[in-house]
LOBA-389528 format. One record per residue (C-alpha): residue number from 1; residue in one letter; x, y, z negated. Coordinates in steps of 0.25 Angstrom, whole numbers, plus 5000, padded with zeros to 4 digits. Example, Ala and Ser with C-alpha at 12.3 -4.5 7.8 and 13.67 -1.06 7.14 Angstrom:
// LOBA-389528
- 1_a_5049_4982_4969
- 2_s_5055_4996_4971
//
This chain:
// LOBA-389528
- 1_x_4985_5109_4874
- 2_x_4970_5113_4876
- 3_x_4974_5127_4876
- 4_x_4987_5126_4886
- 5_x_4976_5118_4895
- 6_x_4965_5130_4895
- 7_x_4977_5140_4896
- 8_x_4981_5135_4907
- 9_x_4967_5132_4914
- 10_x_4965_5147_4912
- 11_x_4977_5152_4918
- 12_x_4973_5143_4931
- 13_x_4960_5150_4931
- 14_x_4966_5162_4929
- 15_x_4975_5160_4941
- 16_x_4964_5154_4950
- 17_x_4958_5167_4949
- 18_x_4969_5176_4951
- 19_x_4972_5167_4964
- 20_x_4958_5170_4968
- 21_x_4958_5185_4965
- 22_x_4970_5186_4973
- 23_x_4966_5179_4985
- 24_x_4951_5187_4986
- 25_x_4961_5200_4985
- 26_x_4969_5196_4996
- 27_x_4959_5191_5005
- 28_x_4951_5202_5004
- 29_x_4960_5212_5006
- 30_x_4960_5211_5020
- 31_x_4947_5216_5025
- 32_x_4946_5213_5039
- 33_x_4953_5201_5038
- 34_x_4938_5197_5030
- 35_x_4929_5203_5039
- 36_x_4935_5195_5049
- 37_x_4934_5185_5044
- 38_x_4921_5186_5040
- 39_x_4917_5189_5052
- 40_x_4922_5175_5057
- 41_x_4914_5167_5045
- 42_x_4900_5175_5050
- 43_x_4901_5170_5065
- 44_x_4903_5154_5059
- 45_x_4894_5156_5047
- 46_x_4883_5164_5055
- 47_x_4882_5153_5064
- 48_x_4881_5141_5055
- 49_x_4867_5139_5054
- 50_x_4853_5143_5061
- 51_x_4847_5147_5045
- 52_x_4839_5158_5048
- 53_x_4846_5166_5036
- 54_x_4860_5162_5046
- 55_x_4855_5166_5058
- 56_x_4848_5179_5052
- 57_x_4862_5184_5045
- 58_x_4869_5180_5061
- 59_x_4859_5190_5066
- 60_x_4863_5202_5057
- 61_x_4875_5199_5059
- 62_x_4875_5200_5073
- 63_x_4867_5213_5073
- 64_x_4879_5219_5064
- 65_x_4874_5217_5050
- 66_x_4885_5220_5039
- 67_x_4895_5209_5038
- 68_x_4896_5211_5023
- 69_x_4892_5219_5012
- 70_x_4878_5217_5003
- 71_x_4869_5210_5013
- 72_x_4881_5208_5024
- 73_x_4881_5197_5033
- 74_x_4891_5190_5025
- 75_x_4884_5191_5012
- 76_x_4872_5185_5018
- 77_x_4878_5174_5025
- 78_x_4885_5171_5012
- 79_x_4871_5168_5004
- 80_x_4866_5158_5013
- 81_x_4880_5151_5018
- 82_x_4889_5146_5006
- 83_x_4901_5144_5016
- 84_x_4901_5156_5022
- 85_x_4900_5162_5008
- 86_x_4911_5156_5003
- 87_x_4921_5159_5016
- 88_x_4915_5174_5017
- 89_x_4916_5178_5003
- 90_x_4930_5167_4999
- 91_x_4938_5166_5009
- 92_x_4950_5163_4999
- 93_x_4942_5151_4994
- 94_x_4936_5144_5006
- 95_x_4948_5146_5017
- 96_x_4947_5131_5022
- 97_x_4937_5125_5030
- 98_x_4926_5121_5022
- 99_x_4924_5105_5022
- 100_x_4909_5099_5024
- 101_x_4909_5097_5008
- 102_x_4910_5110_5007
- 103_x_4897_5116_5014
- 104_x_4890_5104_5006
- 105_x_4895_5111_4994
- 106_x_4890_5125_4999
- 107_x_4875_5117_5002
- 108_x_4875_5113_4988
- 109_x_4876_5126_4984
- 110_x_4867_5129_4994
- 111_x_4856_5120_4991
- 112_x_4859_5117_4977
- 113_x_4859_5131_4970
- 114_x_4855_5140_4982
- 115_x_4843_5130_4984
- 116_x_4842_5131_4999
- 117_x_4841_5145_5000
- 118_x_4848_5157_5003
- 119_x_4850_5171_4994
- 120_x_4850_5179_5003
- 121_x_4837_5189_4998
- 122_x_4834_5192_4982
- 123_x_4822_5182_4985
- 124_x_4831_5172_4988
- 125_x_4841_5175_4978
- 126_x_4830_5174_4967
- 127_x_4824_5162_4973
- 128_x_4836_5154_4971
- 129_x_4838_5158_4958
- 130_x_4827_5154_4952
- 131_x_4823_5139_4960
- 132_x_4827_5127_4952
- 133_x_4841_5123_4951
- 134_x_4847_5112_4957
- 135_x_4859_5103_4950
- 136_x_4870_5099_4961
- 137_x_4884_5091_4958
- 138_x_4896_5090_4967
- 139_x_4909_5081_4965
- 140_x_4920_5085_4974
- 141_x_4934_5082_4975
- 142_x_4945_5092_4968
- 143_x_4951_5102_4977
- 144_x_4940_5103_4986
- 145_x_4935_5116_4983
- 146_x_4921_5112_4977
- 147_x_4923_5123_4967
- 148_x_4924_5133_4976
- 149_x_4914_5129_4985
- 150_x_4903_5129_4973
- 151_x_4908_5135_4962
- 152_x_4914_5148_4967
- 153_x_4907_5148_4978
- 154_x_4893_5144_4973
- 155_x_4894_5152_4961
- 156_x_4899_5166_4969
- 157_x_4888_5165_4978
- 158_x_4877_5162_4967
- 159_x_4883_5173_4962
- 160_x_4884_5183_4972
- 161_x_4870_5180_4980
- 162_x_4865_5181_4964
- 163_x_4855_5166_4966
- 164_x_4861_5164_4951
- 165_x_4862_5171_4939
- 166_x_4871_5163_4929
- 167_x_4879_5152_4936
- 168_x_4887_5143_4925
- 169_x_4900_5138_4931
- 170_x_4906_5127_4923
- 171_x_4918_5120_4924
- 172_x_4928_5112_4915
- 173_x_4932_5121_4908
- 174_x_4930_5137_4905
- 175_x_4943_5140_4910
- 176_x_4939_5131_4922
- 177_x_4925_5138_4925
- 178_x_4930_5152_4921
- 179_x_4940_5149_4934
- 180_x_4929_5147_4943
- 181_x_4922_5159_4938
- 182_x_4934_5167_4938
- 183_x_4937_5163_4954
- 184_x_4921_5171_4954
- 185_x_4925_5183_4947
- 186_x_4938_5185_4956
- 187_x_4929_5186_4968
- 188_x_4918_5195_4960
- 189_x_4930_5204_4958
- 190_x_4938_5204_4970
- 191_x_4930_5197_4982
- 192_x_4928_5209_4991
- 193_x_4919_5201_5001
- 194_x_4909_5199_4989
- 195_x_4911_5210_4982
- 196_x_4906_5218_4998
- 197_x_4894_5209_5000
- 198_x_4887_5208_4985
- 199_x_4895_5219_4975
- 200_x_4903_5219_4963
- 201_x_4898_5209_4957
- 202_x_4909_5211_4942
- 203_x_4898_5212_4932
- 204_x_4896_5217_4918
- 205_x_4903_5203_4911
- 206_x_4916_5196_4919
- 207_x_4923_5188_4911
- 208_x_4931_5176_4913
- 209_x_4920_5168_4909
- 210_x_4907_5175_4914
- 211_x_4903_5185_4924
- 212_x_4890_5192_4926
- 213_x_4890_5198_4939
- 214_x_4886_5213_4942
- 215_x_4873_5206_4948
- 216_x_4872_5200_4934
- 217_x_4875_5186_4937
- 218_x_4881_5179_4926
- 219_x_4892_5168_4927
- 220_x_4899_5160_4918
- 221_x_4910_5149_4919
- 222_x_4911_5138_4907
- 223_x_4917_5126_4904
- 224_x_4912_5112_4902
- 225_x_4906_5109_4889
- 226_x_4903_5123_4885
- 227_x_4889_5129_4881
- 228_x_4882_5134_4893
- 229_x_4868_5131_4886
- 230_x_4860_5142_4883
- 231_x_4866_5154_4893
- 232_x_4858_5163_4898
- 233_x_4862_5177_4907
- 234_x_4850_5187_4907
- 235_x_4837_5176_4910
- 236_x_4846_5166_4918
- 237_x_4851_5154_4913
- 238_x_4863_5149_4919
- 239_x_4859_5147_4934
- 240_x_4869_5140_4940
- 241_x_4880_5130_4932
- 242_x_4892_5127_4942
- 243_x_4900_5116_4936
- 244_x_4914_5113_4943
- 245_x_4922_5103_4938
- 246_x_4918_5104_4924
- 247_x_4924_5090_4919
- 248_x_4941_5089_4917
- 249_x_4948_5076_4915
- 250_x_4948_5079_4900
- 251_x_4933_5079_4899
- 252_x_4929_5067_4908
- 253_x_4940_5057_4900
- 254_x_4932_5050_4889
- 255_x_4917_5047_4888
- 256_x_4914_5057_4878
- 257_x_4920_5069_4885
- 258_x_4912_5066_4896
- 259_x_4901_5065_4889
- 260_x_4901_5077_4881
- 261_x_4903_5085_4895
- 262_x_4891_5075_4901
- 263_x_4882_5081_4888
- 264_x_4886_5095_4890
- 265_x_4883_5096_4905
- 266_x_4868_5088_4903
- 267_x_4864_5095_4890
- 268_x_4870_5111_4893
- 269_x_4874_5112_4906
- 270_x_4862_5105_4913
- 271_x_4851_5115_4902
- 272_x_4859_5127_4904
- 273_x_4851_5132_4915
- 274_x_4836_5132_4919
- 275_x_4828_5126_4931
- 276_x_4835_5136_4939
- 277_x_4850_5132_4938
- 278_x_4858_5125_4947
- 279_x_4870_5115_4944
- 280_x_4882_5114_4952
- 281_x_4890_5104_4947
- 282_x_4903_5101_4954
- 283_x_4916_5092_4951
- 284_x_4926_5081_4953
- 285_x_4922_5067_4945
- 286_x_4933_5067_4936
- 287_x_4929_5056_4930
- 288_x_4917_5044_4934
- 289_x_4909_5046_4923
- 290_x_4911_5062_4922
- 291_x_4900_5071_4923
- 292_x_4901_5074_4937
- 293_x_4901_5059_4940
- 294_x_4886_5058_4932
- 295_x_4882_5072_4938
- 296_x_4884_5065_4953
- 297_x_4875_5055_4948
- 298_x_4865_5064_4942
- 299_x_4852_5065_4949
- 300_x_4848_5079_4945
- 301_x_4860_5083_4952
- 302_x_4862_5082_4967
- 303_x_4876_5078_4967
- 304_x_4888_5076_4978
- 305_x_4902_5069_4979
- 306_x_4912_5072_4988
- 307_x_4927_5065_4990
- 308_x_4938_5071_4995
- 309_x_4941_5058_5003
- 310_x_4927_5055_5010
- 311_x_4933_5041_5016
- 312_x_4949_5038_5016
- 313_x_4957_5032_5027
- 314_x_4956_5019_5033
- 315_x_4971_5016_5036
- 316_x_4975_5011_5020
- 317_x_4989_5005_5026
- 318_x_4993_5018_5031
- 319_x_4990_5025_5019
- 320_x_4995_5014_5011
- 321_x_5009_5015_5017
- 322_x_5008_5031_5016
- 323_x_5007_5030_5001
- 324_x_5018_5022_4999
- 325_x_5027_5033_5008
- 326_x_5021_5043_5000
- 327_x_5024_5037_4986
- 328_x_5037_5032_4987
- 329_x_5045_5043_4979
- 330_x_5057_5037_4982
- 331_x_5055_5045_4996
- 332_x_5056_5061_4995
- 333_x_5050_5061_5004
- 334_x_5038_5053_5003
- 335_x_5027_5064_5005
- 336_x_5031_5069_5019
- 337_x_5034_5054_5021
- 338_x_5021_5050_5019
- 339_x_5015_5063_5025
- 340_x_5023_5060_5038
- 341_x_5018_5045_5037
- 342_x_5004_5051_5037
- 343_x_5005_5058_5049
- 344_x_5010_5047_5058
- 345_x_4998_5038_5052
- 346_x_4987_5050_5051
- 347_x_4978_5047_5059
- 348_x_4976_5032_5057
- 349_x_4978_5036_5042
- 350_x_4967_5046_5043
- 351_x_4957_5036_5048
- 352_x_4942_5036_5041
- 353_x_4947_5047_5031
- 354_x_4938_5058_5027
- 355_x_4940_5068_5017
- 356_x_4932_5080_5011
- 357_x_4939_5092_5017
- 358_x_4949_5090_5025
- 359_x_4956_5105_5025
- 360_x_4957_5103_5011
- 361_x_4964_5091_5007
- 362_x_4966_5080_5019
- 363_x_4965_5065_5018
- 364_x_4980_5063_5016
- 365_x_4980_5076_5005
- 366_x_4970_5067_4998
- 367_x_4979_5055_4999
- 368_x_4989_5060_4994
- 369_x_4981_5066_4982
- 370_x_4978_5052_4982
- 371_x_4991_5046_4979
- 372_x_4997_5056_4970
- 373_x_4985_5059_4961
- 374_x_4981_5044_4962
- 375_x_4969_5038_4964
- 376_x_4960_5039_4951
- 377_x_4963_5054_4953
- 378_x_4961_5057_4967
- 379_x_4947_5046_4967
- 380_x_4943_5055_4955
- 381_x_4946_5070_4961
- 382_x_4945_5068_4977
- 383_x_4935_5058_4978
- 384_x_4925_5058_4966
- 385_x_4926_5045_4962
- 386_x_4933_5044_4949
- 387_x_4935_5030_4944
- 388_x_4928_5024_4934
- 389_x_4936_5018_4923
- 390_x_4928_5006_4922
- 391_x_4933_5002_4935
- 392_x_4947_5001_4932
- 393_x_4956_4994_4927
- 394_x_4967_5002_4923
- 395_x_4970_5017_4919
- 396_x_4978_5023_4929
- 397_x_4983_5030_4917
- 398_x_4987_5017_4912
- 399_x_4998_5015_4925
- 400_x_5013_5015_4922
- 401_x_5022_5017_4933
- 402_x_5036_5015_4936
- 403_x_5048_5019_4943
- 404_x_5055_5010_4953
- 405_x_5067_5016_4952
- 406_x_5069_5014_4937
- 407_x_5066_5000_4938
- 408_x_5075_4990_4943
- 409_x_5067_4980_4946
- 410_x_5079_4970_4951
- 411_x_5083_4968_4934
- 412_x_5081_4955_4930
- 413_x_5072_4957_4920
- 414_x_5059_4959_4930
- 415_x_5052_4948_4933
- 416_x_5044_4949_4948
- 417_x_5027_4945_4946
- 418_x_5020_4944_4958
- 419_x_5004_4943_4960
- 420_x_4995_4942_4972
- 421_x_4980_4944_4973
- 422_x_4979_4940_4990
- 423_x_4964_4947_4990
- 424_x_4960_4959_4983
- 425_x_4949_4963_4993
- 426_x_4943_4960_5008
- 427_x_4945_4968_5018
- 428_x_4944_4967_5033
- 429_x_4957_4964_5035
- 430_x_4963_4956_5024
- 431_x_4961_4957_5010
- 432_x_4968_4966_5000
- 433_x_4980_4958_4992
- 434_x_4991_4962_4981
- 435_x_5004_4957_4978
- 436_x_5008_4962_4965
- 437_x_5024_4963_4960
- 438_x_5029_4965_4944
- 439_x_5041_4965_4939
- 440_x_5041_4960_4924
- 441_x_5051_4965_4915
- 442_x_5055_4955_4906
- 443_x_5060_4963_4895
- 444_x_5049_4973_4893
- 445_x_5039_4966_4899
- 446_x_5034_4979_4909
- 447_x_5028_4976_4922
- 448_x_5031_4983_4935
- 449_x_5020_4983_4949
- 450_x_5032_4981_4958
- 451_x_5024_4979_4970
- 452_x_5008_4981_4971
- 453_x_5006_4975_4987
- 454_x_4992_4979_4991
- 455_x_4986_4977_5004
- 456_x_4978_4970_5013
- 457_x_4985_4956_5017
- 458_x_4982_4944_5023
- 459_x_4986_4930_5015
- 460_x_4996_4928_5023
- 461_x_5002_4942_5022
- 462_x_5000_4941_5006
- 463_x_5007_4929_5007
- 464_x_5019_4936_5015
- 465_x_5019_4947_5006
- 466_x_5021_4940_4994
- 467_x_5034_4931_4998
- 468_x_5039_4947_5003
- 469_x_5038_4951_4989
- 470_x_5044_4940_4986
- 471_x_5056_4941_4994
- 472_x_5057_4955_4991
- 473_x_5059_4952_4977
- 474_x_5069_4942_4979
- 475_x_5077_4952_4987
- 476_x_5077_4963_4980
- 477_x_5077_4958_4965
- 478_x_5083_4945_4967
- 479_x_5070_4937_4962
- 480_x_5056_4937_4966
- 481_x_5042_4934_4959
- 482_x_5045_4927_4944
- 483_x_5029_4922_4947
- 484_x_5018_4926_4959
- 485_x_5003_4924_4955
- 486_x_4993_4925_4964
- 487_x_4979_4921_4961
- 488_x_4972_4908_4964
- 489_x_4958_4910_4969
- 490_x_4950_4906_4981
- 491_x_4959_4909_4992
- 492_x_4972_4915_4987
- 493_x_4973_4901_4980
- 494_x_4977_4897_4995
- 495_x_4986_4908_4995
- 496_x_4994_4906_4983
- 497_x_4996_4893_4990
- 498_x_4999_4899_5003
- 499_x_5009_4909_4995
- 500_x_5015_4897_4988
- 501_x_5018_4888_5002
- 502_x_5023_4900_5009
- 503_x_5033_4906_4997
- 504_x_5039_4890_4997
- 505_x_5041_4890_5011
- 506_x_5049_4905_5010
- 507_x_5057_4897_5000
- 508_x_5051_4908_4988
- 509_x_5043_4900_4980
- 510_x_5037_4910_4975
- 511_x_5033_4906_4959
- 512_x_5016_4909_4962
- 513_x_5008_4907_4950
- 514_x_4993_4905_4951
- 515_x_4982_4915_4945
- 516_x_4969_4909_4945
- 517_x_4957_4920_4944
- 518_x_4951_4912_4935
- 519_x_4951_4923_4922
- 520_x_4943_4936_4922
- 521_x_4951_4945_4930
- 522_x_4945_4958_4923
- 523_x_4951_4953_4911
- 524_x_4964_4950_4916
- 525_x_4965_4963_4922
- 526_x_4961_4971_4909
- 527_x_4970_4963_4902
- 528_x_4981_4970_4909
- 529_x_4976_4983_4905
- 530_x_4984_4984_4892
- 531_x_4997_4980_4903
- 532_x_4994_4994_4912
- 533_x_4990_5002_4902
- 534_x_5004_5000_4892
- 535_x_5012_5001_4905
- 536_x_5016_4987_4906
- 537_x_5015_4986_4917
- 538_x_5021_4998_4926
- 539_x_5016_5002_4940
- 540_x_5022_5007_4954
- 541_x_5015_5021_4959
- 542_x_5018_5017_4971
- 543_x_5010_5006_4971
- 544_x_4996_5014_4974
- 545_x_4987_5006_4980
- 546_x_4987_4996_4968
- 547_x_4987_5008_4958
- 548_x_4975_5014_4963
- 549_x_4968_5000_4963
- 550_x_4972_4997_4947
- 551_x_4966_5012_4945
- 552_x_4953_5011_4952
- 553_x_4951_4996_4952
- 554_x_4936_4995_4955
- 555_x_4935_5009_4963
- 556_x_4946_5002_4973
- 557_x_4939_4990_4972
- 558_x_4926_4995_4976
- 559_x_4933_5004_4989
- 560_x_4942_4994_4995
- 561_x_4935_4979_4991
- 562_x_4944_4976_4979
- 563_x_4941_4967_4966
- 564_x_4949_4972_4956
- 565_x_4950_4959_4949
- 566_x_4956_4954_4959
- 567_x_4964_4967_4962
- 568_x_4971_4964_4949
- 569_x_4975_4951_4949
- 570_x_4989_4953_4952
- 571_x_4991_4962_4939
- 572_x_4987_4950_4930
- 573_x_4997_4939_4930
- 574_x_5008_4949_4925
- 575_x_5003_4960_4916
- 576_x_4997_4950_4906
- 577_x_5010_4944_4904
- 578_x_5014_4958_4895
- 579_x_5002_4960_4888
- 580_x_5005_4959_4874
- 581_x_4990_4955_4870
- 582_x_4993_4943_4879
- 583_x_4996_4929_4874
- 584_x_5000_4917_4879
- 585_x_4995_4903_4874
- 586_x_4994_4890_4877
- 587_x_4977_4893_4882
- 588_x_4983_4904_4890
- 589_x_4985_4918_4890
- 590_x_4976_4925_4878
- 591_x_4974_4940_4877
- 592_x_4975_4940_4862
- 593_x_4969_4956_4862
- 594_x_4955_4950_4869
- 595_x_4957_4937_4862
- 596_x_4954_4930_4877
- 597_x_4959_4921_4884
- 598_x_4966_4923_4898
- 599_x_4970_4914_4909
- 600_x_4985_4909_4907
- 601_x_4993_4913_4918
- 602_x_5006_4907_4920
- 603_x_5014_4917_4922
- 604_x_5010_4924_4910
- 605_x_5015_4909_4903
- 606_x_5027_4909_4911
- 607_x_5033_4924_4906
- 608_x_5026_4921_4891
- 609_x_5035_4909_4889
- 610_x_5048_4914_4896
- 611_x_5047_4927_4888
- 612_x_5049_4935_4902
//
C-alpha cells in the first residue's frame, strides 16, 4: 500500500511538471505577445515606488536602455521587486491579480532572506550571502498559492540573482519536494525569459533530486525526517532550507510521530547550516500540536498566520436557510437552488465578510467548502485553527448517519423523546435554545436525531415551538412525545411551568419530565461517549449546525458565547438509557464500568422497567 501511494505521488509530480513544461512552451512561443506585455508590466512596476534603485532603472528605461538581456531593464527590476519578478519571468503562474497577502509574502522574502537589500551588483550579491540568517514561518490556507509565492518563486530568484549557494527545499515527502524542484528545473530548461536575461543555467549534475546550476549553485529537494546533517557543496553549508508543507495527516496523528518529526527539525534541520542560513518555513496546521503550530509560537522565528476567511458574515439566518437548500438531496437541484437563493440575498448575505483573496476563492466558494468538507476540515486547511482534541467531546469520526428514506419512522416500534435546553448562550437579541427529537427503536434499541431545532428564540416562541413539534408528530406518526424533559434550573424552571399550563390549555398535555442540573454535567456527557462512538445513536447530515457544535464544542463556544455543558443537555436524558455499562437500582442510575453513581432520571426508570 506504501508503494501504491509513493507510485502514485511520483506520477503527480511527474504530471505537474509536464503541465508546467508545456505551459512555459506555449507561452513563450509567441514573442511579441511577451514584449508586450512586458512593456505593460514596466510602466506599472517602474512607477511603484520613489527607491532610488526604481527611479534610476525608470531613467534608463526612458533613455532606451535594453529591455531584456544580461543587465536589461527587466533583469534589474526583477532583483529589487519580488512581484514584478514573478509576473515578468512566470506569467503561467501568477496570471491573477495578486491579493495583499501576497506582496506580504514577497516582503518576507524580501526582508527575511534578502535582509533589506537589493542584488543588484556582485558587492551586494556577496554582501547578502554572507550576513546572518534570519528564521521566518508562515501558515497559510491550502490553495492560496503560498508555495508558489515562496518556494518557486523565492528559490528561482535566490537562485538566478546567485545570493545563495545551497538552498534545501524540504517538503513531506522526497517525491513531494522533488515536485517543487522539478517545477525549477522546467523553467531552467525552457523559460526562454530567463534563459535571455541570466544564460543557460543546466549544469554539470541534473537529477530529479538535485541540480547544481552552470553558475555552480547547488539545490537539492528532501523529504521530512531524512539526513540533511552534515552536507556541504564546495565550502558552503546549506544556505537556505525552504520547508513547504512538510507534515501530512499521517505524521501529525499520534504523539509520537509528532515527536519524532518535532526531534528531527530541532536537532538536523535547525544545525544543518551556519550563522549564514535562513529558514523559510511555510505550512498549513494540520494538527494543533503540529510542528508548524509550535514553530508559530517560536520566538526565534518571526512567524505569521493567515485565514482564508478574515471575518464571516453577519446575517447567520440567511445562510442558515441557505444550507438547508443546499443539503437537502432529495432536490436535484439543490446547488443551483442555493446558488440562486444566494443571489437574491447577496448582498445582505455578504455583509461584514472578509476573505484573503477574493479573485481566488470568494466567501460563498469557501462556504460551500465549508459544508461539504465540514468544519473540523475547512477550520484546519482555510483558517489555521485546528481543533484541539481536549476540547471536544466527540470524534467526528465517531458520527453515524442515516438516511431518511430507509427509515419509516411512522412504525410502531419508534418511541418519540423530546428535550429542551431554553438557553444555550446571551446574545443581544435572545438567547440561543435547542429542541431536540429522537426516535427510540424498541427492538434494537438505536437512536435517531430526528429533529436538532437550534436558534435564537424568545421563551414564548420556545414555548410555541415545542407544542409545533408536538402537533407535528401527532399528525404525521399518529403519536407525539412518549416523555419531554427540559431542565429545571433558575429561570426555565418558570418555563417548564410555563410549557406545562400552555400544553394543557392546547389540550396535549404533553408528558414533561424534569431534569434537575444538579449532577456533574461533564460526566454526564462523557458518559455518552461510548453511545456516539458504537453508533447508537445515528445522526441526520442535514442537521449542520448542531454537528458542527458536537465536533468543536469549546472552539464554537469560545466564537458564538456557548457553554457546552449546557449545549449538551438535551443529549443526556436518552442516550443513557442504551448504555450497556448502565444500571438501574433502587439509589439510582450506577455506571457499573466507573463504579459511580449518577442521578436517577425517570425516564431512564420508566423505559428500564417497561422493557421498551
Amino acid at each position: 500500500m506504501v508503494g501504491v501511494r509513493a507510485g502514485k505521488k511520483e506520477s503527480i509530480g511527474v504530471l505537474i511538471g509536464a503541465m508546467a513544461e508545456a505551459e512555459s512552451k506555449s507561452f513563450y512561443d509567441d514573442t511579441e505577445a511577451v514584449t508586450s506585455d512586458l512593456k505593460s508590466l514596466l510602466n506599472i512596476f517602474l512607477k511603484k515606488d520613489s527607491s532610488s534603485e526604481r527611479v534610476q532603472i525608470l531613467k534608463d528605461y526612458e533613455s532606451g536602455a535594453p529591455l531584456t538581456g544580461k543587465g536589461g531593464i527587466r533583469q534589474r527590476l526583477g532583483a529589487i521587486d519580488m512581484e514584478f519578478f514573478g509576473r515578468a519571468y512566470f506569467p503561467h503562474y501568477f496570471s491573477r491579480p495578486s491579493p495583499e497577502f501576497h506582496r506580504e509574502l514577497d516582503n518576507i522574502w524580501q526582508q527575511g532572506v534578502l535582509k533589506g537589500e537589493y542584488p543588484t551588483t556582485p558587492a551586494k550579491v556577496k554582501k547578502i550571502s554572507r550576513m546572518n540568517g534570519t528564521k521566518r514561518v508562515v501558515a497559510a490556507p491550502r490553495g492560496h498559492a503560498k508555495s508558489t509565492s515562496l518556494t518557486f518563486k523565492g528559490s528561482i530568484h535566490a537562485i538566478v540573482y546567485e545570493y545563495k549557494h545551497y538552498p534545501i527545499i524540504i517538503s513531506d515527502s522526497s517525491e513531494q519536494a522533488e515536485g517543487f524542484l522539478d517545477n525549477i528545473r522546467v523553467e531552467f530548461e525552457e523559460n526562454e525569459a530567463l534563459k535571455e536575461d541570466f544564460g543557460s543555467l543546466v549544469g554539470k549534475v541534473w537529477r530529479s533530486n538535485v541540480l547544481i546550476t552552470s553558475t555552480n549553485i547547488k539545490v537539492e529537494a528532501i523529504g521530512s525526517g531524512k539526513k540533511i546533517r552534515g552536507r556541504k557543496h564546495r565550502n558552503w553549508r546549506p544556505d537556505l532550507l525552504v520547508l513547504d508543507d512538510i507534515e501530512n495527516d499521517e505524521n501529525v496523528r499520534t504523539p509520537e510521530q509528532r515527536k519524532k518529526l518535532e526531534s528531527w527539525f530541532l536537532k538536523a534541520v535547525s544545525k544543518a547550516g551556519d550563522d549564514y542560513t535562513d529558514i523559510i518555513y511555510i505550512g498549513t496546521l494540520l494538527h494543533y500540536d503540529s510542528l508548524l503550530a509550535k514553530t508559530l509560537n517560536n520566538p526565534g522565528y518571526k512567524a505569521i498566520k493567515y485565514k482564508a476567511v478574515i471575518s464571516f458574515s453577519n446575517e447567520e439566518d440567511l445562510w442558515k436557510e441557505w444550507e438547508e437548500i443546499y443539503t437537502d438531496l432529495s432536490n436535484e437541484n439543490h446547488e443551483a437552488d442555493a446558488r440562486e437563493f444566494f443571489e437574491r440575498h447577496r448582498e445582505k448575505m455578504l455583509e461584514g465578510t472578509e476573505v484573503l483573496w477574493e479573485e481566488k476563492l470568494s466567501y460563498y466558494d469557501l462556504m460551500v467548502m465549508r459544508l461539504t468538507e465540514g468544519e473540523a476540515s475547512f477550520n484546519s486547511e482555510e483558517q489555521n485553527e485546528p481543533i484541539n482534541p481536549e476540547d471536544c467531546i466527540f470524534n467526528p469520526e465517531w458520527f453515524e448517519f442515516y438516511n431518511e428514506a430507509e427509515i419509516d419512522f411512522k412504525n410502531r416500534d419508534f418511541l418519540f423523546f423530546g428535550f429542551v435546553d431554553p438557553s444555550l448562550g446571551k446574545t443581544k437579541h435572545s438567547d440561543f435554545s435547542a429542541i431536540i427529537t429522537l426516535a427510540k427503536h424498541k427492538v434494537s434499541g438505536y437512536m435517531y436525531v430526528m429533529d436538532a431545532d437550534i436558534e435564537r428564540r424568545h421563551p414564548d416562541k420556545i414555548i410555541g415551538d415545542i407544542l409545533e413539534k408536538e402537533k407535528m408528530l401527532r399528525r404525521d406518526y399518529g403519536r407525539g412525545y412518549k416523555k419531554f424533559g427540559a431542565e429545571t434550573v433558575q429561570f426555565q424552571w418558570f418555563l417548564k411551568e410555563e410549557l406545562a399550563k400552555a400544553s394543557a390549555k392546547a389540550g396535549l398535555y404533553l408528558p414533561i419530565e424534569e431534569v434537575p442540573q444538579t449532577s456533574d454535567k461533564t460526566m454526564r456527557i462523557q458518559t455518552m461517549q461510548p453511545d456516539v462512538k458504537n453508533h447508537y445513536i445515528k445522526f441526520n447530515k442535514r442537521h449542520k449546525r448542531l454537528l458542527e457544535q458536537m465536533e468543536q464544542l469549546l472552539s464554537d463556544c469560545r466564537r458564538m458565547g456557548f457553554n457546552h455543558q449546557n449545549l449538551l443537555t438535551f443529549f443526556t436524558l436518552m442516550p443513557l438509557a442504551v448504555s450497556p455499562e448502565l444500571k438501574c437500582t433502587d439509589r439510582g442510575l450506577v455506571d457499573a464500568l466507573h463504579k459511580r453513581l449518577l442521578p436517577l432520571i425517570d425516564e431512564i426508570k420508566e423505559i428500564s422497567s417497561d422493557g421498551t
